[in-house]
C-alpha positions as CSV (number, residue, x, y, z in Angstrom):
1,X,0.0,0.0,0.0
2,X,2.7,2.4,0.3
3,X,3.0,5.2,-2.4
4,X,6.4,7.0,-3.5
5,X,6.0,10.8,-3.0
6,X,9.4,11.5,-4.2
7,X,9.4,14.8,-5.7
8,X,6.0,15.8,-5.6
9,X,4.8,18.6,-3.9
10,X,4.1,18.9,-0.3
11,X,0.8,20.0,-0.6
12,X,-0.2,17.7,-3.0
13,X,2.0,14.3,-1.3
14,X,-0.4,15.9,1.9
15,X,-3.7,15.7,0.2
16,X,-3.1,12.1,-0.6
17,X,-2.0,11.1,2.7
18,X,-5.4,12.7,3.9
19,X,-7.2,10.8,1.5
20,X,-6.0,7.3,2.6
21,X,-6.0,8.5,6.5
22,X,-9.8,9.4,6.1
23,X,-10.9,5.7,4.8
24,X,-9.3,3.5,7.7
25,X,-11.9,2.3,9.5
26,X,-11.3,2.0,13.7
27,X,-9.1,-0.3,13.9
28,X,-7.7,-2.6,16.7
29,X,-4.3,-0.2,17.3
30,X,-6.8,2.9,17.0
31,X,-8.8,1.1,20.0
32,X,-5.4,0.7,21.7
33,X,-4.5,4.6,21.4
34,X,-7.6,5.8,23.0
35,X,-7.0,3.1,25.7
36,X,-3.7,4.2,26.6
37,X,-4.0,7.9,26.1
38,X,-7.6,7.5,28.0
39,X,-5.8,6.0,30.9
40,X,-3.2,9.3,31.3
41,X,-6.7,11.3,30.5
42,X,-8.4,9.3,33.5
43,X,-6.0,9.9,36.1
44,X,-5.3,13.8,34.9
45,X,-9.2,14.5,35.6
46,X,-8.2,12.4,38.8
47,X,-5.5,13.9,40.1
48,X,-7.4,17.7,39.6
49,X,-9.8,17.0,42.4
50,X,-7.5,14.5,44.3
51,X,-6.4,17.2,46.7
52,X,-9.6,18.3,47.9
53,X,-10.5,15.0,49.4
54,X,-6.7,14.8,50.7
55,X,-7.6,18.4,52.0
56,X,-9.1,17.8,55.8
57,X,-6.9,15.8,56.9
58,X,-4.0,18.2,55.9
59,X,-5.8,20.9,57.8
60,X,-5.6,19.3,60.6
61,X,-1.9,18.0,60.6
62,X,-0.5,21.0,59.0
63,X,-2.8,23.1,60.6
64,X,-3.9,25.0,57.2
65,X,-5.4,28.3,57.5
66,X,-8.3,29.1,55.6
67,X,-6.0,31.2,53.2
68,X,-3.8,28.6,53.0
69,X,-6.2,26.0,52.0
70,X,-7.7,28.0,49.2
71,X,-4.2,29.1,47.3
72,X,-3.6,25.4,47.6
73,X,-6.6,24.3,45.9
74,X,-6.5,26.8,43.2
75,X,-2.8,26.3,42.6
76,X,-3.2,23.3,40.2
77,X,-5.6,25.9,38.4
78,X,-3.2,28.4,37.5
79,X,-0.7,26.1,36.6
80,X,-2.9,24.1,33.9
81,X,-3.1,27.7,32.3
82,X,0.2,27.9,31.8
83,X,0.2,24.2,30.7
84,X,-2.2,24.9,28.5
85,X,-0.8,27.9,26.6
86,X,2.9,26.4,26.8
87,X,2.8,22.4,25.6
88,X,-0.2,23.5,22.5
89,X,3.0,25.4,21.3
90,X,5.6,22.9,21.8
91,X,3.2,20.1,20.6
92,X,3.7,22.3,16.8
93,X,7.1,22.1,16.9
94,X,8.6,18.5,18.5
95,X,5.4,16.4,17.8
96,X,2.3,14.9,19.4
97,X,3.9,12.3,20.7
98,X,6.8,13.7,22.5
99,X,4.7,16.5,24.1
100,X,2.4,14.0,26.0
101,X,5.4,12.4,27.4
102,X,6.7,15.5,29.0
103,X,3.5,16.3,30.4
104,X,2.8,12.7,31.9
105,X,6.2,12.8,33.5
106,X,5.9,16.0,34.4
107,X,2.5,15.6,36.5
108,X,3.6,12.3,37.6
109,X,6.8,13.4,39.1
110,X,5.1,16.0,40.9
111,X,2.4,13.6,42.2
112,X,5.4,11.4,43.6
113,X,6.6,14.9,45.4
114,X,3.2,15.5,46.8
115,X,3.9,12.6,48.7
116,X,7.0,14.2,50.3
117,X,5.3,17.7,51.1
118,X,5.9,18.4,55.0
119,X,3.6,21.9,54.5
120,X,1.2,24.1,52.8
121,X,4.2,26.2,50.8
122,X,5.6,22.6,49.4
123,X,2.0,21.2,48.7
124,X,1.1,24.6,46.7
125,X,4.4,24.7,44.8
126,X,4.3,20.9,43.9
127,X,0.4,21.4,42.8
128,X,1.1,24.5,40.6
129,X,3.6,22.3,38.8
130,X,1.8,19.1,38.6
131,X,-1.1,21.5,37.3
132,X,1.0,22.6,34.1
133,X,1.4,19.1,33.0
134,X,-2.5,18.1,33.4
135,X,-3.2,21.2,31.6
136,X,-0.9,20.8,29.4
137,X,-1.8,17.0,28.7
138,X,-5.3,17.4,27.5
139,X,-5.6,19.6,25.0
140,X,-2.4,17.9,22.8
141,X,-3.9,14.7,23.3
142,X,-7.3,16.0,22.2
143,X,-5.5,17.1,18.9
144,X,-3.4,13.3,18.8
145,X,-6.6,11.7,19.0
146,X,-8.2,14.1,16.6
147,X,-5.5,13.4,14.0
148,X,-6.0,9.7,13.4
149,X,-9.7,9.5,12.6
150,X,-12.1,10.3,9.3
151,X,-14.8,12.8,9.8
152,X,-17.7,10.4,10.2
153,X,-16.4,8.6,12.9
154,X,-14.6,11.9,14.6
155,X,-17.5,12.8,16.9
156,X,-18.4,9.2,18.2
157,X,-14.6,8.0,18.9
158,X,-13.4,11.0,20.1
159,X,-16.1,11.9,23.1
160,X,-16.1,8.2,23.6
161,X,-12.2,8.8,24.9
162,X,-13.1,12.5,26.4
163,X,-16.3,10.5,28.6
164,X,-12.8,9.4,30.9
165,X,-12.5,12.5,32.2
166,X,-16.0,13.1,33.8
167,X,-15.6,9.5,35.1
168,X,-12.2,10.4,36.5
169,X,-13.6,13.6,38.4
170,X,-16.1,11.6,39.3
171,X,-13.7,8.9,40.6
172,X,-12.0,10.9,42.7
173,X,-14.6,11.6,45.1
174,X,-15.2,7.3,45.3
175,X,-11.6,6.8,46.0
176,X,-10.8,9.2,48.0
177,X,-13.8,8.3,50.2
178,X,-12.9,4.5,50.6
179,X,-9.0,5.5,51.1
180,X,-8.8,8.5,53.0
181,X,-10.1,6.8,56.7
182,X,-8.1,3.7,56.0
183,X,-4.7,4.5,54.7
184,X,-4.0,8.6,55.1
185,X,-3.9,11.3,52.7
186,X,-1.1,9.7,50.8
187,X,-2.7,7.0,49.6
188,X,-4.6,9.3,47.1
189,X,-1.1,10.6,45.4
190,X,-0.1,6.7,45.6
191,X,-3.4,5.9,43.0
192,X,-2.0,8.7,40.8
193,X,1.6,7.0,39.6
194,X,-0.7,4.5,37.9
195,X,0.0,6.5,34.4
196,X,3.4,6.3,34.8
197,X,2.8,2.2,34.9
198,X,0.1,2.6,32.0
199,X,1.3,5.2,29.3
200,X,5.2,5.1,29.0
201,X,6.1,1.7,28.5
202,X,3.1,1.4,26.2
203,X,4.1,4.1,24.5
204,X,6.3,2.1,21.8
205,X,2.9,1.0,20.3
206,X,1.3,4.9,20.0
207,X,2.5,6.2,16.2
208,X,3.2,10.1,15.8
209,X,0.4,11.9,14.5
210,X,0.7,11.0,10.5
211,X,-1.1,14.8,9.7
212,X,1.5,16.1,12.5
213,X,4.2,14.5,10.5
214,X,2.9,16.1,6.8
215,X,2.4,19.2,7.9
216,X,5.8,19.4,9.2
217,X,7.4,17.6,5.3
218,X,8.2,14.6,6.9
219,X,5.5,12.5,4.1
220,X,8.0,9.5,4.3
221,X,7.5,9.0,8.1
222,X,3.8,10.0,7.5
223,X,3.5,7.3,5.0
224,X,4.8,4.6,7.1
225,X,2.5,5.8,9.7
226,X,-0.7,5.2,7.2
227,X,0.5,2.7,5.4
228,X,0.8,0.7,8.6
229,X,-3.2,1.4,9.6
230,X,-4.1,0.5,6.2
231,X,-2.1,-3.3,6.5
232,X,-3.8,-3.4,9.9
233,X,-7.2,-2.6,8.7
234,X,-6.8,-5.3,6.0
235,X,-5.6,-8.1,8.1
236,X,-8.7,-7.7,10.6
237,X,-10.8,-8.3,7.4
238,X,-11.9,-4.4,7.6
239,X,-12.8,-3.2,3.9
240,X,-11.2,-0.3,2.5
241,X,-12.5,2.0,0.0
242,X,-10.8,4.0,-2.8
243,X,-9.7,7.1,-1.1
244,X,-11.0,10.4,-2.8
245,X,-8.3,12.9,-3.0
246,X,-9.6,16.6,-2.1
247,X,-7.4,19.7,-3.1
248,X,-5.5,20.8,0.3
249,X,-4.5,24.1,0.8
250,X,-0.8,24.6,0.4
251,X,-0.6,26.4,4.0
252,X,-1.5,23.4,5.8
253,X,2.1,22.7,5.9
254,X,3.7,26.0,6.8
255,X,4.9,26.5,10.1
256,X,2.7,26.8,13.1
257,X,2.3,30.8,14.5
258,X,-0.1,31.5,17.2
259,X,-0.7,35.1,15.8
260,X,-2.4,33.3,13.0
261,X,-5.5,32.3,15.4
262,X,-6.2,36.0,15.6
263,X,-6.2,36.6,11.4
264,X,-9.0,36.2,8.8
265,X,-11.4,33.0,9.3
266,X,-9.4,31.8,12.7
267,X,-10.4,35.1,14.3
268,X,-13.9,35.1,14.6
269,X,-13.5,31.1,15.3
270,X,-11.1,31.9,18.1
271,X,-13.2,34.5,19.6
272,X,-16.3,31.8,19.5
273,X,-14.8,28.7,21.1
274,X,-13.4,30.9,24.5
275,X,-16.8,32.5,24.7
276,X,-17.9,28.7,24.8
277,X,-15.6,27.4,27.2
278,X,-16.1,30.4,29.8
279,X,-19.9,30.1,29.8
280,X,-19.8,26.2,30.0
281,X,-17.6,26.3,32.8
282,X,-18.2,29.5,34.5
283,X,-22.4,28.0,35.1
284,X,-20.9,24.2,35.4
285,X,-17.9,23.9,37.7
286,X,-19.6,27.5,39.2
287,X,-22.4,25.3,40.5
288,X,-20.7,21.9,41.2
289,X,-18.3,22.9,43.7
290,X,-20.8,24.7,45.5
291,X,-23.5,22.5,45.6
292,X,-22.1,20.3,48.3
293,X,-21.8,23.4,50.6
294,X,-24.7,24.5,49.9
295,X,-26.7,22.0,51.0
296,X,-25.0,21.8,54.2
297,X,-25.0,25.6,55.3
298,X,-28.0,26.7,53.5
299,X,-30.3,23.4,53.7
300,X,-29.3,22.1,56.6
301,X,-28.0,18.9,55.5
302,X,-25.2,16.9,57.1
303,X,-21.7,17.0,55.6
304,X,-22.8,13.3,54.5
305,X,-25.8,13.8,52.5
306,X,-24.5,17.3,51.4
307,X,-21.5,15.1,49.6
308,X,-24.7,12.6,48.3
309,X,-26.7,15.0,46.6
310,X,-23.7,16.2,45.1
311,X,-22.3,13.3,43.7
312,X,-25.9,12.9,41.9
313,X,-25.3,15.8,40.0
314,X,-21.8,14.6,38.6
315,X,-23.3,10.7,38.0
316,X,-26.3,12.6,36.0
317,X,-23.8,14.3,34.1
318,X,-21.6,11.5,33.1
319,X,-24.9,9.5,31.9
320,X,-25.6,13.0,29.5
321,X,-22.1,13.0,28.5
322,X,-22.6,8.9,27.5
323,X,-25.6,10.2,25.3
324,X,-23.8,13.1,23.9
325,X,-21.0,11.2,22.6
326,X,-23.6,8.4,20.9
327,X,-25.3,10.9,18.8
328,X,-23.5,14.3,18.4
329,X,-22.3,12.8,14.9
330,X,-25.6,12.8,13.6
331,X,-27.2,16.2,15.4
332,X,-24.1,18.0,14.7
333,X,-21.8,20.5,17.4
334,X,-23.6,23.9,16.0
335,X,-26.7,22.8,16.5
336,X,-26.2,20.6,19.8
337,X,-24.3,23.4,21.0
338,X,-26.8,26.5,20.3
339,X,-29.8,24.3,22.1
340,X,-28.2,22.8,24.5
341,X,-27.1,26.5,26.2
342,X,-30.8,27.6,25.5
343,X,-32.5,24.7,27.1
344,X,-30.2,25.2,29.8
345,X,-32.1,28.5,30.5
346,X,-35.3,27.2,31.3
347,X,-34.4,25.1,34.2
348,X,-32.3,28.2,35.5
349,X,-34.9,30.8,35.4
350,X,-37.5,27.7,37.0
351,X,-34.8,27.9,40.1
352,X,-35.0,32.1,40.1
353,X,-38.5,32.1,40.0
354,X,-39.4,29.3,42.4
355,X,-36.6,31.1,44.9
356,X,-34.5,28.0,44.9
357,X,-36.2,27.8,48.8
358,X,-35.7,23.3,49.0
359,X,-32.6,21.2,48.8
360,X,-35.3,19.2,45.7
361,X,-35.6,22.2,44.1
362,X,-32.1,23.0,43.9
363,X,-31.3,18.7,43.4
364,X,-34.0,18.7,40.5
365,X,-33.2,21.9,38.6
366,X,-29.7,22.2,38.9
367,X,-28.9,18.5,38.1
368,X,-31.0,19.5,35.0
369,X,-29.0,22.2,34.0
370,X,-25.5,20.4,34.6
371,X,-26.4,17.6,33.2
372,X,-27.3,19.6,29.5
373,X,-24.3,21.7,29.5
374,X,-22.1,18.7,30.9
375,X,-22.9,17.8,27.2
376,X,-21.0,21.0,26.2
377,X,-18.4,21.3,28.4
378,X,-17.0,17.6,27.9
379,X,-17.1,17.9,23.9
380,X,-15.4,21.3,23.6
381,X,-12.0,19.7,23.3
382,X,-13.4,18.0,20.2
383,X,-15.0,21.2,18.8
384,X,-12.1,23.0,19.3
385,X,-9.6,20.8,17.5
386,X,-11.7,20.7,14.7
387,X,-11.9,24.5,14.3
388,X,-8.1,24.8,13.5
389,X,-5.7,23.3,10.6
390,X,-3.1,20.7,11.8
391,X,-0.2,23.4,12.2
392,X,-2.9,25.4,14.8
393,X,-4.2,22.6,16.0
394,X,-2.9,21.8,19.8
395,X,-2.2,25.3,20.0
396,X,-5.9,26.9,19.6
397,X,-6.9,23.7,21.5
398,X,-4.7,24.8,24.1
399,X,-5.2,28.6,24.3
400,X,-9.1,27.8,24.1
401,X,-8.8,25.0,27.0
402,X,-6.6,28.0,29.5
403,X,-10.0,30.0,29.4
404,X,-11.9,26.8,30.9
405,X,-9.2,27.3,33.6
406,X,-10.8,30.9,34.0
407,X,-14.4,30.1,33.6
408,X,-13.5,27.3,36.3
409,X,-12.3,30.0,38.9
410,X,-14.7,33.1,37.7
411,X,-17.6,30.3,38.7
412,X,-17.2,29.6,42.1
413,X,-16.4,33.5,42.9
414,X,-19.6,34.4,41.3
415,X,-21.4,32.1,43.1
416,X,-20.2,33.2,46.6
417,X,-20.4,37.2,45.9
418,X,-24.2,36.6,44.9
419,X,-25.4,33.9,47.5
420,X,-24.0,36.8,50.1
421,X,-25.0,39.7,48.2
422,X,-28.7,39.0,47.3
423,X,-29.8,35.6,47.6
424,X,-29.4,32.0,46.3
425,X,-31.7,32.3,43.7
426,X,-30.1,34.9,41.8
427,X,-27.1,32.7,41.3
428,X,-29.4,30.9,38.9
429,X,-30.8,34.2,37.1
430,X,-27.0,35.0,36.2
431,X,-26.4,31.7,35.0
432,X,-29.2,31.6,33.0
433,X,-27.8,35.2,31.1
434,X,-24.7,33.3,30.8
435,X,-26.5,30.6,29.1
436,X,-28.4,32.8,26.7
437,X,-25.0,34.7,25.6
438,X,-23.5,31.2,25.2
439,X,-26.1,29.7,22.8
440,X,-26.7,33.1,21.0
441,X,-22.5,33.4,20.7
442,X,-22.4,29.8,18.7
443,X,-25.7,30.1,17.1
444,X,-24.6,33.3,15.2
445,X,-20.5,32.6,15.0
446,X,-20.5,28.9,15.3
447,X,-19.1,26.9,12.3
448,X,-20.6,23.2,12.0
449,X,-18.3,20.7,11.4
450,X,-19.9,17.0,11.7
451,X,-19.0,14.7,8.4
452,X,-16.3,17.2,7.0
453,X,-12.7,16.4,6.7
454,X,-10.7,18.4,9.0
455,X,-8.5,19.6,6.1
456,X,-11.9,21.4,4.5
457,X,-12.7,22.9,7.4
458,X,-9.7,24.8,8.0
459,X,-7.3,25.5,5.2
């Protein structure tokens, strides 16, 4: 199957490496990948909330303040944004594959030094750093994943992979409350090398993005790469069909420059997908750290059930997220996108008007609303990467994903100025404008991409 490329052009060896990459069904080693790089993805969603089920028993033996506590919690925040914005850039110029492996050492290391911490100053240092890798692990292997597959199947395998990381902060709570009493604090940090076990060994089996490789001129080693997939495919009696060779612009392989997501059609797309991420996050992880609190301090509830309730909301959103990932292929991200934000609305302004007065209300309605923009927020890293060419691609995916950081902070403030300002209910009334400005935003800028070849979209 392979096919000699000497002295053709890029662009046109490119467009016919596009054209065989775009036929090869899922195979087995495809399966693999999203395995493997789901199992980093796992214990990255993982290790972002580990720390807050570590967190009362290190108040108590390092006698945290309440200042203290917070700066250590938000710590592994700020450093994703800088992960974010750093690795998107470094996955453009060493590779896909090399990036993730920095990244995984990187917050692995660190979660090995968390073990080590004697005190708040070493646990918020060691979290900040650990943070950059997580955020910087994400959004490359969002674009890796991205890479490998043809535009029907994008939506369906893709989310499929991206459902590990609702499960993983989801996780997190479970573990943390079966290990915590029995073994310590540690114990939690101890669960976290498991991706050191998982991804580097098996990392001899993951092959560098091919459209990673032709963007850069490398079309031998991109060959080898396809030409590989298609053997694969045809040993495991998978049928391949004659690929159809579409013209690809010559700049898909010039060099990557992050200026370029600010100039003509990348602009307005840029400016779309963080408006997206910050209203997705700002109303989701706004309400989802809260609700536990709450429950207790506002309800009444004990710290047990307070913990319940919340853990409902998360289960409901992983079982939306399951749904979301099963049919967005056939709905399409535009249109998913633009109704799920306004439905959203309605059981926001339901909370506002009923005054949000019962733990059911609140249990009901807001489990409602997470639950339909869980279906957002978990699929933006798809979106995203199919927004921008190959040479963009981990960087606008990263650049996009540091504003989730943002909307993931701007949430819980909001939250806490308004419950003590005016009321719980009007928590709900500004997350419900923040829905509307969401769906309106991607309704009127949004660019659908379900079926098209990522190459078409974005020249």
């Amino acid at each position: 199957m392979t096919t000699s490329y000497a002295g053709e052009p890029t662009a046109v060896a490119n467009a016919q490496l596009v054209s065989r990459l775009e036929r090869i069904p899922v195979t087995r080693r495809l399966l693999l990948i999203r395995v493997i790089i789901g199992s980093a993805t796992f214990f990255d969603a993982y290790t972002v909330l580990v720390i807050a089920f570590a967190m009362p028993q290190l108040v108590t033996e390092w006698g945290l303040s309440p200042t203290q506590v917070g700066l250590i919690l938000s710590a592994g925040y700020v450093g994703q944004i800088f992960g974010a914005l750093g690795f998107g850039q470094l996955a453009e110029k060493i590779g896909r594959l090399p990036t993730l492996l920095i990244t995984i050492i990187l917050f692995v290391s660190m979660d090995v030094a968390c073990l080590f911490a004697t005190g708040g100053t070493m646990m918020m240092i060691f979290r900040f750093l650990q943070g950059v890798g997580t955020g910087g692990e994400v959004p490359v292997a969002s674009a890796y994943i991205n890479e490998f597959i043809g535009a029907k199947k994008r939506g369906k395998f893709f989310l499929l992979y991206e459902l590990i990381f609702p499960i993983g902060l989801m996780s997190a709570g479970i573990i943390g409350y079966f290990l915590v009493p029995a073994f310590g604090w540690k114990a939690l940090f101890i669960v976290g090398l498991v991706p050191a076990i998982l991804m580097i060994p098996l990392r001899v089996l993951m092959p560098e993005s091919p459209r990673w490789l032709a963007s850069r001129g490398k079309i031998d080693k991109a060959d080898k790469v396809v030409t590989m997939l298609e053997n694969e495919a045809i040993k495991q009696g998978k049928p391949l069909p004659e690929p159809v060779v579409r013209p690809v612009d010559p700049k898909t392989t010039a060099k990557s420059d992050w200026r370029e997501l600010f100039k003509g059609i990348y602009l307005k797309r840029t400016l779309m997908i963080w408006v997206l991420w910050i209203a997705a996050y700002t109303i989701n992880n706004g309400m989802v750290t809260w609700l536990p609190t709450l429950y207790k301090t506002t309800f009444g509830m004990n710290t047990q059930d307070a913990i319940f309730y919340g853990w409902i909301t998360s289960a409901v959103g992983v079982l939306a997220s399951v749904v979301c990932a099963l049919t967005i292929d056939r709905v399409g991200r535009k249109r998913w996108y633009t109704w799920a934000f306004l439905l959203a609305v309605v059981p926001l302004v339901t909370l506002y008007f009923l005054g949000a007065t019962t733990a059911l209300q609140v249990t009901v309605f807001a489990t409602a609303t997470y639950a339909i923009l869980q279906t957002i927020s978990f699929s933006l890293y798809l979106y995203s990467a199919e927004l921008y060419p190959t040479r963009l691609r981990a960087i606008g995916t990263g650049f996009g994903s540091a504003w989730l950081r943002a909307g993931s902070s701007i949430g819980p403030v909001l939250v806490g100025f308004i419950v003590a300002g005016v009321g719980i209910q009007f928590v709900f009334l500004a997350f419900a404008a923040i829905a509307v400005i969401g769906g309106l935003t991607v309704s009127r800028f949004g660019v659908e991409t379900k079926g098209r070849v990522l190459e078409e979209l974005s020249p």
